[in-house]
C-alpha positions as CSV (number, residue, x, y, z in Angstrom):
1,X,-71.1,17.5,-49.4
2,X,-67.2,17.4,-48.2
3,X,-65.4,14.3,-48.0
4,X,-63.2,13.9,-45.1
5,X,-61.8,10.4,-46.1
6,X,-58.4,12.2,-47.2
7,X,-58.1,14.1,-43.9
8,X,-58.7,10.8,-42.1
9,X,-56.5,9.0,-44.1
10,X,-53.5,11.5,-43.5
11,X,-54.7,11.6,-39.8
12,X,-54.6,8.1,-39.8
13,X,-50.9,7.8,-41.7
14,X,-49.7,10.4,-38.7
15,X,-50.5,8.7,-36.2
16,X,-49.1,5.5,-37.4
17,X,-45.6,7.5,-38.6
18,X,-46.0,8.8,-34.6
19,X,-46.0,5.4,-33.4
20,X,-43.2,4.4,-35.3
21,X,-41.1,7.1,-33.7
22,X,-42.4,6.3,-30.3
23,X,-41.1,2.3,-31.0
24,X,-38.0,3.8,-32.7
25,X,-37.1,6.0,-29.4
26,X,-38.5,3.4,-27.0
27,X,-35.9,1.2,-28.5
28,X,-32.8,3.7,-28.6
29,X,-33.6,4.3,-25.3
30,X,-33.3,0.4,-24.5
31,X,-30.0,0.1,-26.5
32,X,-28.3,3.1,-24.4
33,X,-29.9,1.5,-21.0
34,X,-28.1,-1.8,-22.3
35,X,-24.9,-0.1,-23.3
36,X,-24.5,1.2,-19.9
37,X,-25.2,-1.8,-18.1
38,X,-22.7,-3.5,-20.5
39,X,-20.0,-0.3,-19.6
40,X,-20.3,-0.6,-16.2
41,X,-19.7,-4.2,-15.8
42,X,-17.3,-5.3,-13.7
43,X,-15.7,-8.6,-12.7
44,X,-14.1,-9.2,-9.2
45,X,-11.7,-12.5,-8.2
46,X,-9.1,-13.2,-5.4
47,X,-6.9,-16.0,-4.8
48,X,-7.7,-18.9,-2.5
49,X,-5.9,-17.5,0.4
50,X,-6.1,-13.3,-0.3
51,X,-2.8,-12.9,-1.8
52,X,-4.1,-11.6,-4.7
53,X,-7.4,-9.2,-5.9
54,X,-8.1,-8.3,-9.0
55,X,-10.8,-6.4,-11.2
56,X,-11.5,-6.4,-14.4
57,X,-13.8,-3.9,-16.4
58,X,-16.1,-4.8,-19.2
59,X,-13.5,-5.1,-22.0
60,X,-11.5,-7.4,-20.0
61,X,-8.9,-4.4,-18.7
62,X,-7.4,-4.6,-15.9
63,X,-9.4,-2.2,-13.6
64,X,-7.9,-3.0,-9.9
65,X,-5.0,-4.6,-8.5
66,X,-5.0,-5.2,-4.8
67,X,-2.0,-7.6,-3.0
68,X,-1.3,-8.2,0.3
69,X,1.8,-8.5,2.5
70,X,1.8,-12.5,1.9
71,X,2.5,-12.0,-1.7
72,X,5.6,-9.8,-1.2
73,X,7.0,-13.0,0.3
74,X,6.0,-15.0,-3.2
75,X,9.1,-15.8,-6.3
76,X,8.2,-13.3,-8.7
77,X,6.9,-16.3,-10.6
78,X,4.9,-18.0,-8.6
79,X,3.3,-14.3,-7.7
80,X,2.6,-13.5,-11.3
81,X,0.4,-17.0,-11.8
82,X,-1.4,-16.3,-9.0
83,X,-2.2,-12.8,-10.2
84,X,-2.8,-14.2,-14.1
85,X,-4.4,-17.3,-12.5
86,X,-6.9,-14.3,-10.5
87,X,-7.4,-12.2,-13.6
88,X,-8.8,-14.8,-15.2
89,X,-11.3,-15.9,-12.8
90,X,-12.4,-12.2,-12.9
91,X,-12.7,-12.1,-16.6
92,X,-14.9,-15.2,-17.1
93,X,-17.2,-13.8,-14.3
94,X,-17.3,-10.4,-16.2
95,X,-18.2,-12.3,-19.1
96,X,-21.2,-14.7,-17.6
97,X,-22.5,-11.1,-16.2
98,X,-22.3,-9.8,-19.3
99,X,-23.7,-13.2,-21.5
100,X,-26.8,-13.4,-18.5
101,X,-27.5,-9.3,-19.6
102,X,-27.4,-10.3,-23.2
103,X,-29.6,-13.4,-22.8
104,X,-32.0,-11.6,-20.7
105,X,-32.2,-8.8,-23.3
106,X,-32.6,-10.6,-26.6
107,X,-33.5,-14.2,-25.4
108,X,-30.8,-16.8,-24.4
109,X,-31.6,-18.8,-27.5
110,X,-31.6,-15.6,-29.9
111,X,-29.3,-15.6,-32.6
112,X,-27.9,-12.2,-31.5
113,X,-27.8,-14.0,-27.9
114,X,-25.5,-16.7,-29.0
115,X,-23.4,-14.5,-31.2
116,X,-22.8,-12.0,-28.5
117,X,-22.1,-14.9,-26.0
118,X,-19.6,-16.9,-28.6
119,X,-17.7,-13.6,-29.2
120,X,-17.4,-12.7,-25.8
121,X,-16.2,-16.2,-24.2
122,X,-13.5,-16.5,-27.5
123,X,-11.6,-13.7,-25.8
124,X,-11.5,-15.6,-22.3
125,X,-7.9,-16.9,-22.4
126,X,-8.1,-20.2,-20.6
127,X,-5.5,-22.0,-22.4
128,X,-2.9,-23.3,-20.2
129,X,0.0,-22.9,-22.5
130,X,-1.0,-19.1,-22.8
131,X,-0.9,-18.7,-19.2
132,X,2.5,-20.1,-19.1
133,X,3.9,-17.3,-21.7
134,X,2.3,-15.1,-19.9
135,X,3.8,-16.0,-16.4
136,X,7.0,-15.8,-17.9
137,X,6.5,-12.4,-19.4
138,X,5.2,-10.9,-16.2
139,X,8.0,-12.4,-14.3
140,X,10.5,-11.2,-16.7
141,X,8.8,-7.6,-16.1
142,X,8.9,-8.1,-12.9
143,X,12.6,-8.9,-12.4
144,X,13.3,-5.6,-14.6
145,X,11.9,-3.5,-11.8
């Protein structure tokens, strides 16, 4: 006498809305897992003899700054290219840790993939011309102390 095809059918549309909220919060869940794998990146680099150790945090700060005796006994200039010369060893490896997250996350050949890994290797400064301007700033900072 009673037909129950309505109450399936809503049945049937709530359990399909529920699983689109269990994808939805699976998937927030991911991006906050990813976020803080991104945020707690870190990239580590010292000179060829020790002089110098530097880290750098996921946006490319500074994070740590470690020198030894030796490089008291460095010209402010050559010290300051070594410790630019370090910083940037430690900001491309930040950025290949965070490129390999993003790759194993969406797919290395993903469009997001690629556009996350352009982005992020455009602000590695390896231009040598840069690095020269920025020797001679830090030394000049360095000689005002």
């Amino acid at each position: 006498m009673f037909n129950d095809t309505p109450m399936n059918g809503a049945d049937s549309a709530r359990r399909h809305l529920d699983a689109q909220i269990a994808a939805a919060e699976a998937k927030l869940q991911r991006a906050k897992e990813l976020e803080t794998k991104v945020r707690n990146l870190k990239g580590s680099a010292s000179s060829r003899r020790g002089e110098v150790s530097v880290t750098v945090d996921s946006s490319g700060g500074l994070s740590d700054l470690k020198l030894t005796d030796a490089a008291t006994a460095m010209t402010a200039s050559d010290l300051a290219g070594l410790i630019l010369e370090t910083f940037h060893k430690a900001h491309r490896k930040v950025t290949e840790s965070y490129v390999d997250i993003v790759n194993d996350e969406f797919g290395k050949d993903s469009p997001t993939a690629r556009a996350a890994a352009d982005e992020a290797w455009g602000r590695v400064t390896t231009d040598v011309a840069d690095e020269d301007d920025n020797k001679k700033a830090v030394s000049n900072l360095w000689r005002r102390r």
